[in-house]
N, C-alpha and C positions, 0 to 999 in steps of 0.2 A: 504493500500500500504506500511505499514512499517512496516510490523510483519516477515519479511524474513531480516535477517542479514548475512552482507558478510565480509569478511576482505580485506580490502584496505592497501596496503603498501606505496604507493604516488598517490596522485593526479595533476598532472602536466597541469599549466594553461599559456595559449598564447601559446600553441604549433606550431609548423610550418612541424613538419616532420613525424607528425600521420596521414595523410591523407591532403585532399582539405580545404583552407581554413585555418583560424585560429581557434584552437579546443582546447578543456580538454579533456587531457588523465588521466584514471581510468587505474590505476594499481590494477589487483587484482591478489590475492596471489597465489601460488603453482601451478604447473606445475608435470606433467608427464613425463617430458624427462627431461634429465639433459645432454644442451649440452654443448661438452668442450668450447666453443666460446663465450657461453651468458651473455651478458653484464649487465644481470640485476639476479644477481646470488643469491640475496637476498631475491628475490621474487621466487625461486622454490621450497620452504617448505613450506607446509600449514599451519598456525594456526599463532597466534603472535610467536613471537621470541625475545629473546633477547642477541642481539652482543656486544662485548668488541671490542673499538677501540684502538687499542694499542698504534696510532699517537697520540693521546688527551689525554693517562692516566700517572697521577702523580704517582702510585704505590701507593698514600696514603692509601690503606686499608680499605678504610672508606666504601667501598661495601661490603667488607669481613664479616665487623663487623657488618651492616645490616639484615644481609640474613639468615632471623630464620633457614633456610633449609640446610646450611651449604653444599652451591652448590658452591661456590666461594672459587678458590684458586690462593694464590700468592706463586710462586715457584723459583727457578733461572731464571724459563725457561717462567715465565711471569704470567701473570693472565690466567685462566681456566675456564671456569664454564662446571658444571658436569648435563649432561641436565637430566639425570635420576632421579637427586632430585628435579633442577629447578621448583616450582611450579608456576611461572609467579606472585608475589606478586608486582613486578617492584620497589620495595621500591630504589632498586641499582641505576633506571633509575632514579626514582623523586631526589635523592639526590647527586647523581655525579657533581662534583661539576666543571668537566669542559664537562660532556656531552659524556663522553668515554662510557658508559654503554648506549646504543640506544634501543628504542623497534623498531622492524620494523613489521608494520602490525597495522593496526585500526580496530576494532569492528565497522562497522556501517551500519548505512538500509538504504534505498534509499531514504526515504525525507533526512535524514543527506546530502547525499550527492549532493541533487538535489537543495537546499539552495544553495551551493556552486557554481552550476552551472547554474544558475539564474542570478548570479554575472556577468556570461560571455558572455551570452544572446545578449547581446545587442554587441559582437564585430563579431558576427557570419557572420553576415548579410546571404547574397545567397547561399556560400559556404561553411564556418564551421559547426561546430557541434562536437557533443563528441563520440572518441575512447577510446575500450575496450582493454588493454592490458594488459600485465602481466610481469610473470607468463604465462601461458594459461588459458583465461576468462571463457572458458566452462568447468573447472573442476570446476566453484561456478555455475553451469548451474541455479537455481532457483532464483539466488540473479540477475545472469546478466540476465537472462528473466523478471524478474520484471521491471527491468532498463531500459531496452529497451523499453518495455510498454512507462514507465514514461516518457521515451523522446520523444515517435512519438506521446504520448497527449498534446506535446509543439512543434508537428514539427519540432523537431532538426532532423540533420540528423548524422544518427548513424553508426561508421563503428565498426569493432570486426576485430583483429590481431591475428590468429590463428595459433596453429602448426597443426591442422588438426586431433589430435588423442583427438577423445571423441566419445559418440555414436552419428550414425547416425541421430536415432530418434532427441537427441538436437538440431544437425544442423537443422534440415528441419522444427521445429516446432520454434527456432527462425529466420527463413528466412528471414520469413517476416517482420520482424520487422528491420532487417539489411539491409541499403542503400549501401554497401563497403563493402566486406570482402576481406583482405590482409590473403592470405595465402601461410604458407611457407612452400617451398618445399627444403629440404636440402641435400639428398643423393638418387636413386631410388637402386645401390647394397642394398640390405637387411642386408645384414651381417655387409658392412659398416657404415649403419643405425643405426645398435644396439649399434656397439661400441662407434661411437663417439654422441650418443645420450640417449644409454643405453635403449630404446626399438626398436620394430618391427617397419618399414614402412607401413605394411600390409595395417593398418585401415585410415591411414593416405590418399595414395593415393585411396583406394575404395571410401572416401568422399571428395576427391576433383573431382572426376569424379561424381560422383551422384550429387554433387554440384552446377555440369555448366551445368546438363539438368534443374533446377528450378528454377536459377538464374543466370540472364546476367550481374551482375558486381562483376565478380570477379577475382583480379589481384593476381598472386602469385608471391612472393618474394622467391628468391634464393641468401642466404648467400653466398658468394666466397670468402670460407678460403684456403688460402695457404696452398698445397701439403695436402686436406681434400675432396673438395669440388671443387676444381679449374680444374681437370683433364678433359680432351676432351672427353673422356667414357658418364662422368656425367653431363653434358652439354650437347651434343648428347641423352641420353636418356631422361632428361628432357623435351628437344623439343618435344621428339615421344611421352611421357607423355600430355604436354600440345594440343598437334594435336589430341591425341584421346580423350581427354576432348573438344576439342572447344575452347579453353583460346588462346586469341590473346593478352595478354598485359605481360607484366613480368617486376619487379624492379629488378635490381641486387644489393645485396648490397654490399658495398667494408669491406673488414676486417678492425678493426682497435680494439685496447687493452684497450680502453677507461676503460672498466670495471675492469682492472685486480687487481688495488687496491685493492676491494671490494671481493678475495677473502683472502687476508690476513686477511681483516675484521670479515670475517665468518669463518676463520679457516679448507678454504678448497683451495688444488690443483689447481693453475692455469696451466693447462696441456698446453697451445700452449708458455708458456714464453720463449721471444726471436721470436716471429713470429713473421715478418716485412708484410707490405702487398704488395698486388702485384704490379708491376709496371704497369704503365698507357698503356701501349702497349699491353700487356697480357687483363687485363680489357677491352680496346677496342675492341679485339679480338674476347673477349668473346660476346661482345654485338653485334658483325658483324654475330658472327652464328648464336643468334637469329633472330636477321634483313632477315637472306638469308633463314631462315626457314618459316618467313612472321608470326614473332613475334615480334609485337613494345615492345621495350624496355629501360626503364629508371634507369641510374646508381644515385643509391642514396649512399652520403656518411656517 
């Protein structure tokens, strides 16, 4: 059971907002869509990584002078690293001497990680157990299938946080092994799909429809970004979406910027900066047309 290794970015323990119960949430790494809103923007490249935090660094050099590879540079315009030399030696990480150079991403196999969740066992009781999220979990499909395994040989119960684009095949042959699957549904225009997610919806709603004839629990989550995602169009076809799936449950989730720091971190575009979220009137709104379409609905913040 530990000859398959995945990369873990955080492991997040006493969770209360990844599902029923009290849970460990498993962050694994990289994602296929890249949306402007995702608050966990650290986790959409695959492989380790290593980031420069610009809040924590003294300039002293001392990474500079490290880094056989001579990937690291200090300029006016701050520190750099040149990822085409970067050979991940991390020496920069082990010796920063306030913690400005971060690796985000762990090499590890699924006892590494099931030690850890052993730990939490015992707050689980009825309800808890451990979610898969990310990044998107089924782009490590063989790492999070092993995992899965390993938890229903402990009867934990297991939910997977999905964008919905992988192959089919993945879905339906970890099914079973999934108690909860949250999947999220964020634009159904196609066009508006690509841009602010950077690929197709296509595969996405084909397996959330094939999804709800094999499996009866499954809630889809719909992000409501301001002037993106919040329009009456996309809302309305969402419902006629979840009617022809079967899906009576839907979370809404409210925007909010929590993440945005973290793209100065990485050195990438926070495109919505200056978005406020919606107001509670609008939000309401929104969860009354699911109500009258006879879709129970919970706003999660």
């Amino acid at each position: 059971m530990n000859t398959i290794y995945g990369i873990v970015f955080k492991i997040q323990r006493f969770s209360i907002h990844d599902g029923p119960g009290i849970r460990t949430a498993v962050f694994l790494k990289g994602c296929p869509l890249h949306c402007w809103w995702c608050h966990n923007p650290e986790g959409q490249e695959s492989g380790v990584r290593i980031y420069h935090r610009a809040d924590k660094c003294l300039s002293c050099g001392r990474c500079v002078a490290l880094c056989l590879a001579s990937a690291i540079l200090i300029s006016n315009e701050g520190l750099s690293i040149e990822r085409s030399r970067c050979n991940n030696c991390f020496r920069c990480v082990d010796d920063c001497p306030t913690n400005a150079m971060e690796m985000v991403g762990k090499i590890m196999n699924v006892v590494d990680i099931m030690k850890e969740i052993d730990k939490d066992i015992i707050f689980y009781e009825e309800m808890g157990g451990v979610t898969f999220t990310g990044g998107e979990p089924f782009l490590q499909f063989d790492f999070l299938y092993e995992f899965l395994i390993a938890c229903k040989e402990k009867e934990i119960h297991t939910v997977v946080e999905t964008s919905g684009l992988t192959q089919w095949d993945n879905i339906k042959k970890a099914s079973r092994y999934i108690d909860l699957f949250y999947f999220d549904i964020k634009l159904i225009d196609a066009n508006m799909h690509k841009k602010y997610t950077g690929l197709s919806n296509k595969a996405i709603i084909s397996n959330l429809i094939r999804l709800s004839r094999i499996h009866d629990n499954v809630c889809v989550r719909v992000p409501i970004i301001p002037g993106i995602t919040d329009n009456h169009e996309n809302i309305k076809k969402i419902c006629k979406l979840l009617k022809i799936a079967g899906i009576k449950s839907v979370e809404v989730l409210t925007y909010h910027s929590f993440g945005e720091y973290k793209y100065n971190w990485i050195g990438t575009e926070y495109k919505l900066k200056g978005i406020r979220g919606l107001e509670e009137d609008k939000i309401l709104g929104i969860k009354q047309y699911f109500l009258n379409s006879g879709i129970n609905v919970k706003i999660k913040e």
